[in-house]
C-alpha positions, 0 to 999 in steps of 0.5 A: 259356460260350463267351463266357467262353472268347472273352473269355479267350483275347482277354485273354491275347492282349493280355496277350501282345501288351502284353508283346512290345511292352514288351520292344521297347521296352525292349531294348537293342541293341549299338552299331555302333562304327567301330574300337572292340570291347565284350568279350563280358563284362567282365572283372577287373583283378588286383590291383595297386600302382603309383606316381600322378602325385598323390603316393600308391599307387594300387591297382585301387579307384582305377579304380572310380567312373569310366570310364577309358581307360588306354594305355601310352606313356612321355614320351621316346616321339616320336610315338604317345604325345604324339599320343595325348595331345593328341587326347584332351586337344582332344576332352576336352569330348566325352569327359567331356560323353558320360556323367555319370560322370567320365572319366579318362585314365591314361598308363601309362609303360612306361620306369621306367627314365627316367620316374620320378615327377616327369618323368612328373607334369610329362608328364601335368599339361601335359595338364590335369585328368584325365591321370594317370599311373603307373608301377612298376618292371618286376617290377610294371609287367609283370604289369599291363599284361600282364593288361589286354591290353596289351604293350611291350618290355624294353631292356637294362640298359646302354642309355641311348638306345632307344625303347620297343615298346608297345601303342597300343590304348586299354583302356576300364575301366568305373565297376566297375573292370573292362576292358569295351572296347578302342580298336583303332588302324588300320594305314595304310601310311606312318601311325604305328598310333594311335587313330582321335581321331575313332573314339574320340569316337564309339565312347566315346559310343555305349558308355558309353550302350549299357553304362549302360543294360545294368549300370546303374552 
């Protein structure tokens, strides 16, 4: 009888043993990232309608089915945003070589005012295969961009010359179609506040691997 008892409770003890081993081995840890910050839980993107650089509407079913990085910029900006797209379009193997998933780069143009559909496609098609780039008028535009966290300024009416305030933090969406990280910029004095090129590289990598394994998309 005692025998019996010894060789149970060994048996459960290896049963135990087995299963913290497994879950070990299977755990996912969350990655240690140099500028960029995975949000605690994904979160949604209220429904919307803006204009794309493709010819047609585009609505929040186009983010899905991908992983997005989506910034706010408009084509008459002198400095943050061309800086934005050309290193992204010099690091693009990179980014699309990270994950099996296709990789999208949306330019949102905070100038409708200017920016209307044909000067904004002529901006982003310089860049190449997946830049895309959209637009809408204020009533639209604000609450869009509102509701991914992001920001940019209103010049008056009977303004022709003026620069526009925005945001240069970079929002990741994932292949659900919903906000999962941001790509904070680093403030340095003298230095325009853009996106570490070289941070986002390895931050994207470490992300999309990290939260593919966790969501299996």
């Amino acid at each position: 009888m005692l025998k019996k008892i010894l060789l149970l409770i060994a048996m459960l003890a290896v049963a135990v043993l087995g299963s913290v081993s497994y879950l070990k081995i299977t755990e996912v840890s969350e990655p240690t990232l140099a500028s960029a910050r995975i949000y605690d839980a994904p979160r949604a993107i209220e429904p919307f309608i803006l204009e794309g650089t493709r010819g047609a509407e585009v609505t929040e079913s186009a983010l899905q089915g991908q992983w997005t990085l989506l910034f706010t910029g408009y084509t008459f900006c002198p400095d943050i945003c061309p800086t934005t797209m050309a290193f992204l379009k010099s690091r693009w193997s990179q980014l699309a070589d990270a994950t099996d998933f296709p990789v999208e780069v949306w330019m949102i143009s905070v100038d409708p005012q200017r920016d209307d559909i044909e000067r904004l496609g002529m901006y982003v098609n310089f860049f190449g295969d997946g830049f895309f780039g959209v637009r809408a008028e204020h009533k639209h535009l604000f609450p869009f961009v509102r509701n991914i966290g992001l920001m940019y300024s209103i010049p008056d009416e009977d303004e022709t010359n003026y620069l526009v305030n925005h945001s240069s933090a970079i929002i990741l969406v994932n292949p659900a179609g919903q906000q999962q990280a941001i790509f904070r910029p680093s403030h340095e004095l003298g230095q325009m506040p853009t996106v570490n090129p070289n941070e986002l590289v390895s931050d994207f990598g470490k992300i999309v691997r990290y939260l593919e394994r966790v969501y299996a998309f």
